[in-house]
N, CA, C and O atoms as a printed pandas DataFrame, in Angstrom:
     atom_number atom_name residue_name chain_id  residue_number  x_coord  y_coord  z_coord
0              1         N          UNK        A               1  118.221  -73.714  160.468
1              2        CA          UNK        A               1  119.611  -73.779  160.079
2              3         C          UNK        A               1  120.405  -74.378  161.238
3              4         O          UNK        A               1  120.028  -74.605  162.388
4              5         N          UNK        A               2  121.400  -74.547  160.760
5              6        CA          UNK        A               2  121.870  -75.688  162.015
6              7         C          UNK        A               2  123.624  -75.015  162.361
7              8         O          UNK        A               2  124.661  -75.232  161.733
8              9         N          UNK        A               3  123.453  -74.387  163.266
9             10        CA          UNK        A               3  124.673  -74.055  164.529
10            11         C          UNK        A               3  125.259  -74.520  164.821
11            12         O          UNK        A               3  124.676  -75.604  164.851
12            13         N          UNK        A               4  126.957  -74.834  165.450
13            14        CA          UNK        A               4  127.680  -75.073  166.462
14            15         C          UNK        A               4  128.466  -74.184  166.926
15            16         O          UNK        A               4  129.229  -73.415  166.342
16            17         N          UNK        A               5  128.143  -74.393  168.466
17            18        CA          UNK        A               5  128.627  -73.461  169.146
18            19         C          UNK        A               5  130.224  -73.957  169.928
19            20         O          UNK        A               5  130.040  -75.061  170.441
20            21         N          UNK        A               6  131.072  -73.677  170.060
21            22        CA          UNK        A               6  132.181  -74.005  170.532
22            23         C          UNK        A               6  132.322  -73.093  172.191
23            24         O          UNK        A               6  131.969  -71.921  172.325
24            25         N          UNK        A               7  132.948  -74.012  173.394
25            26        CA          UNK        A               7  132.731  -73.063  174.586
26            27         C          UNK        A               7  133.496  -73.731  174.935
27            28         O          UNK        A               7  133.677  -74.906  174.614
28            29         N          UNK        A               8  134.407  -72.715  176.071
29            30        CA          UNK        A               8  134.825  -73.253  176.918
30            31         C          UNK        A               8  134.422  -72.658  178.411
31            32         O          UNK        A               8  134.404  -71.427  178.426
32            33         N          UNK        A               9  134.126  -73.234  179.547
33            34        CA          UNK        A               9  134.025  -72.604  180.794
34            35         C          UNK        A               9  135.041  -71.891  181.564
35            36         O          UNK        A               9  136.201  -72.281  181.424
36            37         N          UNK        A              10  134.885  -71.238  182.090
37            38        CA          UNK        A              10  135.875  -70.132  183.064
38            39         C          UNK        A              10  136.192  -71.054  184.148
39            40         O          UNK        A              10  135.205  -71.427  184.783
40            41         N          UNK        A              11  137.444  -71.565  184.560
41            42        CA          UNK        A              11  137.416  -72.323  186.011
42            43         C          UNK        A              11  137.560  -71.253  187.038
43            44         O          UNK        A              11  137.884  -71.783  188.101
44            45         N          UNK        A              12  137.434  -69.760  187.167
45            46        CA          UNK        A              12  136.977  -69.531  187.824
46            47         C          UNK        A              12  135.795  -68.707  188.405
47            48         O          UNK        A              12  135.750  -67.735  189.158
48            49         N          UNK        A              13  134.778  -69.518  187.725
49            50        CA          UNK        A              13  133.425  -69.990  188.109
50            51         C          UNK        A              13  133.317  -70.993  189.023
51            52         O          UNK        A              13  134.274  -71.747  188.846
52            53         N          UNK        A              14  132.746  -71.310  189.759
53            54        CA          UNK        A              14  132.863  -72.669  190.747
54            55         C          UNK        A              14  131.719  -73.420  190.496
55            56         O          UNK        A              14  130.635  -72.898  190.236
56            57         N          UNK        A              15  131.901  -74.580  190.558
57            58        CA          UNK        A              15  130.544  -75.879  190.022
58            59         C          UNK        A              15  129.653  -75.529  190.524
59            60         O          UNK        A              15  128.615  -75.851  189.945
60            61         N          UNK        A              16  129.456  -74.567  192.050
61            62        CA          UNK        A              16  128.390  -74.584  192.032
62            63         C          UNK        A              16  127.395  -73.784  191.470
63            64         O          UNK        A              16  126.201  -74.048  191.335
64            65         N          UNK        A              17  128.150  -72.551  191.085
65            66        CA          UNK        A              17  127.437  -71.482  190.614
66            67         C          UNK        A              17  126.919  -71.975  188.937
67            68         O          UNK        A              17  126.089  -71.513  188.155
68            69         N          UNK        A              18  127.509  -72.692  188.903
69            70        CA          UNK        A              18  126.923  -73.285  187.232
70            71         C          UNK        A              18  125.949  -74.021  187.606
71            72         O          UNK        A              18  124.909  -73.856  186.968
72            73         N          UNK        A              19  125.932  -75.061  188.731
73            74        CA          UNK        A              19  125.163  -75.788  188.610
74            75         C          UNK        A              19  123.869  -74.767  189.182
75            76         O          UNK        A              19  122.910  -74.714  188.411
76            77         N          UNK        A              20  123.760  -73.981  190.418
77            78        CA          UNK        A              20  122.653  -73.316  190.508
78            79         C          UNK        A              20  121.988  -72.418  189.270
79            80         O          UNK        A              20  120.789  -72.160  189.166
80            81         N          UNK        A              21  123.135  -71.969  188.279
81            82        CA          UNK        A              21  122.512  -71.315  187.458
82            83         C          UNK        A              21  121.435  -72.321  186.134
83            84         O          UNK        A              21  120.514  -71.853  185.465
84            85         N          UNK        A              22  121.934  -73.684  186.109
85            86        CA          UNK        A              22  121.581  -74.458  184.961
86            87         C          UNK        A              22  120.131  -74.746  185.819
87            88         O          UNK        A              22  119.162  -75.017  185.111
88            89         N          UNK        A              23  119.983  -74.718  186.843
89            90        CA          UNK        A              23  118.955  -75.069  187.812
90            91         C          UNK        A              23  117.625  -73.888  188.052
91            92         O          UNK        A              23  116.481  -74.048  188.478
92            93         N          UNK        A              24  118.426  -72.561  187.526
93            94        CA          UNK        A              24  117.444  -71.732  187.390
94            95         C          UNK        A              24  116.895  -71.796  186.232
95            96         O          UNK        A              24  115.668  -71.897  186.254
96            97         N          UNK        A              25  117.569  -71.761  184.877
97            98        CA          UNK        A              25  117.221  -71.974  183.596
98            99         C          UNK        A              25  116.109  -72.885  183.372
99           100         O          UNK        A              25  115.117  -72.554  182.722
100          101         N          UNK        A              26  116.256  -73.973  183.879
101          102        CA          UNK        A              26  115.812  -75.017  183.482
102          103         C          UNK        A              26  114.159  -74.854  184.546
103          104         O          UNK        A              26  113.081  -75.257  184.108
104          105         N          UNK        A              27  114.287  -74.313  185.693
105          106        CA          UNK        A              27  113.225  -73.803  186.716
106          107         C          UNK        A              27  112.672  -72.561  185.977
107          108         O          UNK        A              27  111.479  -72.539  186.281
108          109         N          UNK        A              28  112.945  -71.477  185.130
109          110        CA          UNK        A              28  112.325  -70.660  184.505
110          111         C          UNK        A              28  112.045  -71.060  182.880
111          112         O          UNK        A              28  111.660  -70.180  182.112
112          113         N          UNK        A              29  112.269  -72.477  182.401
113          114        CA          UNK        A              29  111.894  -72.776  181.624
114          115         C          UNK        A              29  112.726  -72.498  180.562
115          116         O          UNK        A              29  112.474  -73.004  179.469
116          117         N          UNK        A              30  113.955  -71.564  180.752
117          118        CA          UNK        A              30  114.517  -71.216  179.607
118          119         C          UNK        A              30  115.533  -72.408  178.610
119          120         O          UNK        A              30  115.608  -72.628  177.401
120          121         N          UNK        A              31  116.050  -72.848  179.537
121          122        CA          UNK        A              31  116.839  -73.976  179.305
122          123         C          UNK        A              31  116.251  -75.332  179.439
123          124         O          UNK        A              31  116.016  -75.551  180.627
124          125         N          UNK        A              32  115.788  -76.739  178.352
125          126        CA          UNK        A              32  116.694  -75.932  176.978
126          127         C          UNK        A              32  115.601  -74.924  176.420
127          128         O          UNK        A              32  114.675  -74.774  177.216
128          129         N          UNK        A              33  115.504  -74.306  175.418
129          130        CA          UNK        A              33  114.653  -73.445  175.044
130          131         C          UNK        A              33  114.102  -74.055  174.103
131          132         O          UNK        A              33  114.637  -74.860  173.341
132          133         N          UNK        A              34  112.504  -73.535  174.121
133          134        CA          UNK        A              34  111.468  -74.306  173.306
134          135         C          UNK        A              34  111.744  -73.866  171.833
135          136         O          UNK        A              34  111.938  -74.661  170.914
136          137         N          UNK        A              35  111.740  -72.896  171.751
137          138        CA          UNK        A              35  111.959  -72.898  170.099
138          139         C          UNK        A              35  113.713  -73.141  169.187
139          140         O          UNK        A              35  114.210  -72.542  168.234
140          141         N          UNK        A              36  114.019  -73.840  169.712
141          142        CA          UNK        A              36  115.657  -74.263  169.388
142          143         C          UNK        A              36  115.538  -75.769  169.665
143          144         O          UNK        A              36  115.108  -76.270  170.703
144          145         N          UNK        A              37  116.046  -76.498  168.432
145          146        CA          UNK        A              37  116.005  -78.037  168.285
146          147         C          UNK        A              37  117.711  -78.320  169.009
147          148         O          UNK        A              37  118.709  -78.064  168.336
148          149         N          UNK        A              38  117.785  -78.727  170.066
149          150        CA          UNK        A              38  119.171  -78.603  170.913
150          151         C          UNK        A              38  119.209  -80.463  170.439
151          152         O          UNK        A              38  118.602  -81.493  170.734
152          153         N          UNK        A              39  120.531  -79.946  169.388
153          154        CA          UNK        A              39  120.432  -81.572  168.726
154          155         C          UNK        A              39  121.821  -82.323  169.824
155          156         O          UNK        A              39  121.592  -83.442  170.283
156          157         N          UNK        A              40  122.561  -81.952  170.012
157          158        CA          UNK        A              40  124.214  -82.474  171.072
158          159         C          UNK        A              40  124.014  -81.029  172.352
159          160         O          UNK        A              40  123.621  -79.905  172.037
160          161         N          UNK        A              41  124.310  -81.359  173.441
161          162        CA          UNK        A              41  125.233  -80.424  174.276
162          163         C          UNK        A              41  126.008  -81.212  175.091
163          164         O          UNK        A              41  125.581  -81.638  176.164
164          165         N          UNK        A              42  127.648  -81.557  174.474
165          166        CA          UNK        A              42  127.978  -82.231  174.600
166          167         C          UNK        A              42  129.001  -81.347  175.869
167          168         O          UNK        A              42  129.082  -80.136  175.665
168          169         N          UNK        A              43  129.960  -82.033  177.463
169          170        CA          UNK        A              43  131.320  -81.098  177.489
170          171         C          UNK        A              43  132.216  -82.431  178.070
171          172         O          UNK        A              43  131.829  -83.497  178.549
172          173         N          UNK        A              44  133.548  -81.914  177.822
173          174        CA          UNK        A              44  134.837  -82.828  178.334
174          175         C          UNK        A              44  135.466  -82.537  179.324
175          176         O          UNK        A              44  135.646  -81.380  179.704
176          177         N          UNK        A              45  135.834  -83.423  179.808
177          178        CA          UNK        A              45  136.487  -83.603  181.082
178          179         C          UNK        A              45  137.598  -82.083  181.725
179          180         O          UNK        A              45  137.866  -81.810  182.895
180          181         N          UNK        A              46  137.975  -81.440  180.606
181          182        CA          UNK        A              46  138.875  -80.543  180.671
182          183         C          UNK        A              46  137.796  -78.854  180.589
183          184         O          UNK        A              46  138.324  -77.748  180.475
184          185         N          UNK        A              47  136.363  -79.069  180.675
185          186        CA          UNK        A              47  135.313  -77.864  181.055
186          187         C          UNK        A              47  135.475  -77.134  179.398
187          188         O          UNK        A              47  135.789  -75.944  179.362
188          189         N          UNK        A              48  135.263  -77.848  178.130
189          190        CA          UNK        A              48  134.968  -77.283  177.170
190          191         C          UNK        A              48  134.367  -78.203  176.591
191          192         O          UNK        A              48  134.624  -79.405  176.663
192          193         N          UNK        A              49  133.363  -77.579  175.859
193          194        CA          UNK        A              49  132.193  -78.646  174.777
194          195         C          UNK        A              49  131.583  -77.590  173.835
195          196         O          UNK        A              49  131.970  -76.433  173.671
196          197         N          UNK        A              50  130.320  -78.365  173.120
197          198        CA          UNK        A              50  130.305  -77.857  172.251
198          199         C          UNK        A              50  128.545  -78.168  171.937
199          200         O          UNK        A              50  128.016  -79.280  171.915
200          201         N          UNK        A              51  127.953  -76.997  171.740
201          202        CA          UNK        A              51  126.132  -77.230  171.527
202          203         C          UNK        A              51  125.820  -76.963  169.992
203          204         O          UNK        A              51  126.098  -75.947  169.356
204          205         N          UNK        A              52  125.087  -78.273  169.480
205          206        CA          UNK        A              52  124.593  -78.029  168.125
206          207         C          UNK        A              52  123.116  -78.154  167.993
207          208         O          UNK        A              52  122.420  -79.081  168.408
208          209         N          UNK        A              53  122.693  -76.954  167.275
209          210        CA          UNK        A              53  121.403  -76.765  167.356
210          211         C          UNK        A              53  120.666  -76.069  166.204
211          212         O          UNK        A              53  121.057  -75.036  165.662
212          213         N          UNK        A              54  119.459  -76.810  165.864
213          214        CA          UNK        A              54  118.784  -75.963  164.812
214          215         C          UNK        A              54  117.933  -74.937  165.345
215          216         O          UNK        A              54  116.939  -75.048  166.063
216          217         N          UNK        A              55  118.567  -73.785  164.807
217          218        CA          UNK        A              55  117.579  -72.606  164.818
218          219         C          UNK        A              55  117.056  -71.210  163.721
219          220         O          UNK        A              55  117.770  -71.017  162.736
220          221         N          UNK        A              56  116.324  -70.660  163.846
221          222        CA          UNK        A              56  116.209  -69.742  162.838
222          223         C          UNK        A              56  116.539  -68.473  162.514
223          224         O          UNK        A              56  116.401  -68.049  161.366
224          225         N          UNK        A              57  117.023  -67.726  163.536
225          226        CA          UNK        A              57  117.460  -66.856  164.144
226          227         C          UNK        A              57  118.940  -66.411  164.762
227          228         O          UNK        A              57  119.601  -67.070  165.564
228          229         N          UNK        A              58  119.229  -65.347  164.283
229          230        CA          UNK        A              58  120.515  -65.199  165.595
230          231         C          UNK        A              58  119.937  -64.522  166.445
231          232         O          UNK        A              58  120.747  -64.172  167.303
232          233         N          UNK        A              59  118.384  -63.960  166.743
233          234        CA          UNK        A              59  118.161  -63.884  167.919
234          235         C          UNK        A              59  118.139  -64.672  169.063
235          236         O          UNK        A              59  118.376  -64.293  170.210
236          237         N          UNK        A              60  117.766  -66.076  168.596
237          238        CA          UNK        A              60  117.520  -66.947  169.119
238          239         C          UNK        A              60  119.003  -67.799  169.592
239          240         O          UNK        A              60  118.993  -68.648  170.484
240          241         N          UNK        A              61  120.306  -67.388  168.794
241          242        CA          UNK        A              61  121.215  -68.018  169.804
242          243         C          UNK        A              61  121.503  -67.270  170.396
243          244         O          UNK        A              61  121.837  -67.688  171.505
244          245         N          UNK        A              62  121.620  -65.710  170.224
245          246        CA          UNK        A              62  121.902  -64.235  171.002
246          247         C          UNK        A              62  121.548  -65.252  172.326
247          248         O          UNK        A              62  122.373  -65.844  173.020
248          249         N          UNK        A              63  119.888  -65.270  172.474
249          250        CA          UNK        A              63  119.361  -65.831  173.458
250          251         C          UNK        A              63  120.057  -66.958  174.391
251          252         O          UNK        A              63  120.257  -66.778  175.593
252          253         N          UNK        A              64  120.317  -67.849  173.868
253          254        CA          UNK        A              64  120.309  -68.941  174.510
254          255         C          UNK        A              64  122.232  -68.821  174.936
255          256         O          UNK        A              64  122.667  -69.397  175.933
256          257         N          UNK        A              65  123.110  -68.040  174.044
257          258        CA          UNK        A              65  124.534  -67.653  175.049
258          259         C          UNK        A              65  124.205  -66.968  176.167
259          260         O          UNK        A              65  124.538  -67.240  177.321
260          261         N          UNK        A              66  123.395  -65.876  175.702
261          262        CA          UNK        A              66  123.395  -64.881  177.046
262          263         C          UNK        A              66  122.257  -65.112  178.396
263          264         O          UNK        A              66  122.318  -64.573  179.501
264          265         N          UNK        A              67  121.362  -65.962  177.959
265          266        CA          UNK        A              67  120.893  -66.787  179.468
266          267         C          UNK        A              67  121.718  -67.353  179.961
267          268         O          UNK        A              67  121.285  -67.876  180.987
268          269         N          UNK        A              68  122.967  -67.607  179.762
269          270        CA          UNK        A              68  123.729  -68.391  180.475
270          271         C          UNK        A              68  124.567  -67.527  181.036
271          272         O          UNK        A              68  124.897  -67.911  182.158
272          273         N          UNK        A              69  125.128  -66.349  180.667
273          274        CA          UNK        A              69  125.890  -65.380  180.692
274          275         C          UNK        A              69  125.174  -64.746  181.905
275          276         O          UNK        A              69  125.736  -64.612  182.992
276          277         N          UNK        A              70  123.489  -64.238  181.582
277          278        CA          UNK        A              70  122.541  -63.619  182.550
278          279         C          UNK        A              70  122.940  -64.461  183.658
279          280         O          UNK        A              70  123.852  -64.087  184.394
280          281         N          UNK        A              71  122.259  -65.718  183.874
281          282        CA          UNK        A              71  122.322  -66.608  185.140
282          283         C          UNK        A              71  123.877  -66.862  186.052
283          284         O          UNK        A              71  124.031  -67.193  187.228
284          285         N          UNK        A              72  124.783  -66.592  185.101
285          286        CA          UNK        A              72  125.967  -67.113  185.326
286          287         C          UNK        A              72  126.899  -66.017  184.902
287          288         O          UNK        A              72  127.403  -66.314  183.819
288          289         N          UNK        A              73  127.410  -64.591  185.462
289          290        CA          UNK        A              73  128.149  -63.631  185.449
290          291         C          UNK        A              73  129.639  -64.431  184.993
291          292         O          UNK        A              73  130.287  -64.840  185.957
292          293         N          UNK        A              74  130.288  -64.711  183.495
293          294        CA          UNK        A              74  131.911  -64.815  183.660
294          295         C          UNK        A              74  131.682  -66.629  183.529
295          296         O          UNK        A              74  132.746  -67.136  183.174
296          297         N          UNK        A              75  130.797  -67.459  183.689
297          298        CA          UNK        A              75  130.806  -68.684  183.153
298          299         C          UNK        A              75  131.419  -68.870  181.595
299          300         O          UNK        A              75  132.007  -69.945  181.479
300          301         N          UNK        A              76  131.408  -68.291  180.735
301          302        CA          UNK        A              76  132.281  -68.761  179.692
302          303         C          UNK        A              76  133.909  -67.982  179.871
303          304         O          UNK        A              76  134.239  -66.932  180.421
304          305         N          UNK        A              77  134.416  -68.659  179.397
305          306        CA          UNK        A              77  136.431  -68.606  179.325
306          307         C          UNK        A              77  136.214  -68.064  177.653
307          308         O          UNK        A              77  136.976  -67.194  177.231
308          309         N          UNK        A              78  135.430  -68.481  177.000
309          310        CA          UNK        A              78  135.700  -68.349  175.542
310          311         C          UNK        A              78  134.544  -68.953  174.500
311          312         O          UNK        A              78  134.225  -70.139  174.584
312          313         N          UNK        A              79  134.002  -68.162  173.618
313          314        CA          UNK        A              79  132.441  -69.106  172.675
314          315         C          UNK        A              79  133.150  -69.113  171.105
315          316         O          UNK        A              79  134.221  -68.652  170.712
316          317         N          UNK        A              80  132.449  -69.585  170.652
317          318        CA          UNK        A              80  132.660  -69.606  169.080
318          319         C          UNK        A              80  131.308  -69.659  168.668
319          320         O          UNK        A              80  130.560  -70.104  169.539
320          321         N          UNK        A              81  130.755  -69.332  167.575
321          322        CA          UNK        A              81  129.362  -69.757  167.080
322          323         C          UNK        A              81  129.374  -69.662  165.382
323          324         O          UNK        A              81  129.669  -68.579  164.875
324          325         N          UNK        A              82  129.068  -70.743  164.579
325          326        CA          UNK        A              82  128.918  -70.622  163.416
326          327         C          UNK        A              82  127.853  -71.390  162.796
327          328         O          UNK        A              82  127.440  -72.494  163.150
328          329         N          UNK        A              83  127.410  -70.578  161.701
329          330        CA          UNK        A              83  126.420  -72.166  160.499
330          331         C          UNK        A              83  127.342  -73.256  161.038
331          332         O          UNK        A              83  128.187  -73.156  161.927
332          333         N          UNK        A              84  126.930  -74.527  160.164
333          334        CA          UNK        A              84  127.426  -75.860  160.292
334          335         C          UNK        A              84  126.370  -76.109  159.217
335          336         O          UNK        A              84  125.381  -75.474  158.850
336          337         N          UNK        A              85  127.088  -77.577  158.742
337          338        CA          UNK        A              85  126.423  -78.138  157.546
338          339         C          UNK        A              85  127.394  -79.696  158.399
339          340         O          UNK        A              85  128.116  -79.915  159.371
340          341         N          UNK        A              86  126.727  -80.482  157.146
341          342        CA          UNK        A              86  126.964  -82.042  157.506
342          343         C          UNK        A              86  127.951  -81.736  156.870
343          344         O          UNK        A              86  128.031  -80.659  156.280
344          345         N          UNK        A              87  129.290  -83.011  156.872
345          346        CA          UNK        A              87  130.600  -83.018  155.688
346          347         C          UNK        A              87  130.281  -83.222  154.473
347          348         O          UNK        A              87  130.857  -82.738  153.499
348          349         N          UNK        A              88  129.194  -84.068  154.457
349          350        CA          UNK        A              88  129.260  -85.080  153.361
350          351         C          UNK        A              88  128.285  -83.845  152.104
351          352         O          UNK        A              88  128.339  -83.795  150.875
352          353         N          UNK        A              89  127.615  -83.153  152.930
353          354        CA          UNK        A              89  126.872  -81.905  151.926
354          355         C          UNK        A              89  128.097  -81.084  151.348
355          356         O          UNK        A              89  128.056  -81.231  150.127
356          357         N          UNK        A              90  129.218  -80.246  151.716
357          358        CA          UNK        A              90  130.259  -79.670  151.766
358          359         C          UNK        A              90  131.145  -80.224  150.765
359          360         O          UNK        A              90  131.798  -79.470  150.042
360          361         N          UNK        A              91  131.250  -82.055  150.621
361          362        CA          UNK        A              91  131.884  -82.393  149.637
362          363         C          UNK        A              91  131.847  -81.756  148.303
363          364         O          UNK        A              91  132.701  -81.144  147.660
364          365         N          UNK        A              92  130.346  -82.143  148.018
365          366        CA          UNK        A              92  129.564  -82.036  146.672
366          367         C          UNK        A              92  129.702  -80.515  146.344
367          368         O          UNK        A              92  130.258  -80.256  145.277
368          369         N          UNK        A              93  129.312  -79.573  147.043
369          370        CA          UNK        A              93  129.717  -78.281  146.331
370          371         C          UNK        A              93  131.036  -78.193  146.383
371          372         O          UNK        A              93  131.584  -77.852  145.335
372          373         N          UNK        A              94  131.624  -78.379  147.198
373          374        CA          UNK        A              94  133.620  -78.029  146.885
374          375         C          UNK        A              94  134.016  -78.711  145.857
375          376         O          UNK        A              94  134.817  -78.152  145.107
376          377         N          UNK        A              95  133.626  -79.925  145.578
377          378        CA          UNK        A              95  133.816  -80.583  144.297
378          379         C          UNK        A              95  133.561  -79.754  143.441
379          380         O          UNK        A              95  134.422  -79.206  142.751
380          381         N          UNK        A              96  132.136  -79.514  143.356
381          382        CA          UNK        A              96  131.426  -78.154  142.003
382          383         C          UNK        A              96  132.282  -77.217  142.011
383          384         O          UNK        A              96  132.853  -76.915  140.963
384          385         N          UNK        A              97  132.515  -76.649  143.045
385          386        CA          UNK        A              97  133.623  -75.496  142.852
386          387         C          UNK        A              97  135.374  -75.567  142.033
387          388         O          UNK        A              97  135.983  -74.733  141.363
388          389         N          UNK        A              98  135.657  -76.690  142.397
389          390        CA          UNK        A              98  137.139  -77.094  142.209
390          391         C          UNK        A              98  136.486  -77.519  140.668
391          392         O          UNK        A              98  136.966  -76.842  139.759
392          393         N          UNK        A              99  135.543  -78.462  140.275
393          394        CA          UNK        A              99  135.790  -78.721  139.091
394          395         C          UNK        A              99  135.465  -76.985  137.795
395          396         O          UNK        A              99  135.558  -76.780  136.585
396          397         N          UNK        A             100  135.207  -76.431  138.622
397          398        CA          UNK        A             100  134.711  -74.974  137.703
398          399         C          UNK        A             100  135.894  -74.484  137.581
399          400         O          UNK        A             100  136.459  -74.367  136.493
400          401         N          UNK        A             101  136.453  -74.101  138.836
401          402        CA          UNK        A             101  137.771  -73.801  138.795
402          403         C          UNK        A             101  139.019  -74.076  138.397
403          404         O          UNK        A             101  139.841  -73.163  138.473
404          405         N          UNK        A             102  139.457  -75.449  137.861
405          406        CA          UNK        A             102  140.160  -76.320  137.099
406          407         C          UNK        A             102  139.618  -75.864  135.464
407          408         O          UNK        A             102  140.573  -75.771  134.694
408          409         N          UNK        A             103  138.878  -75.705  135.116
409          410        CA          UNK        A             103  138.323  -75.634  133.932
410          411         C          UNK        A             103  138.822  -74.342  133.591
411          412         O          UNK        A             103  139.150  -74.241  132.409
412          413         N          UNK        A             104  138.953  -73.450  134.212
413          414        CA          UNK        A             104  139.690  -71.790  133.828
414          415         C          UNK        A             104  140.838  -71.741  133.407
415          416         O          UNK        A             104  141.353  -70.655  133.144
């Protein structure tokens, strides 16, 4: 199933402590994580972005917020996490829906 996660970073965290922590992750193998298809981890200039990823589990994003959280005490300012679908899938049933609903 396919995720996006919405984040923003804490600025006060300091670059380096993110960067040592992304450095442990990635040195203990956790990051990115093998069983999670990490399709974007995208961030902007202003320290918020956004990770989309197929997975099967909410154990498995449990996981992959809170390794970052573990490595990095107070690195997020703020998360969001939801399903996601493409737009163009979303059309077609809201259509189905609205035309059912018009019909009442």
């Amino acid at each position: 199933m396919l995720f996006l996660m919405y984040w923003e970073l804490n600025e006060g965290v300091s670059v380096a402590d993110r960067l040592l922590a992304a450095e442990k992750l990635m040195t203990a193998k956790l990051f990115p994580p093998e069983n999670i298809e990490l399709v974007r981890f995208d961030i902007t200039p202003d320290n918020w972005g956004i990770t989309l990823v197929n997975a099967e589990s909410i154990e498995e994003l449990s996981n992959l917020n809170n390794m970052w959280r573990i490595a990095c005490p107070g690195i997020f300012k703020t998360t969001k996490l939801s399903p996601a679908r493409p737009v163009q899938e979303s059309i077609g049933s809201t259509n189905a829906l609205l035309q059912k609903l018009q019909s009442v």
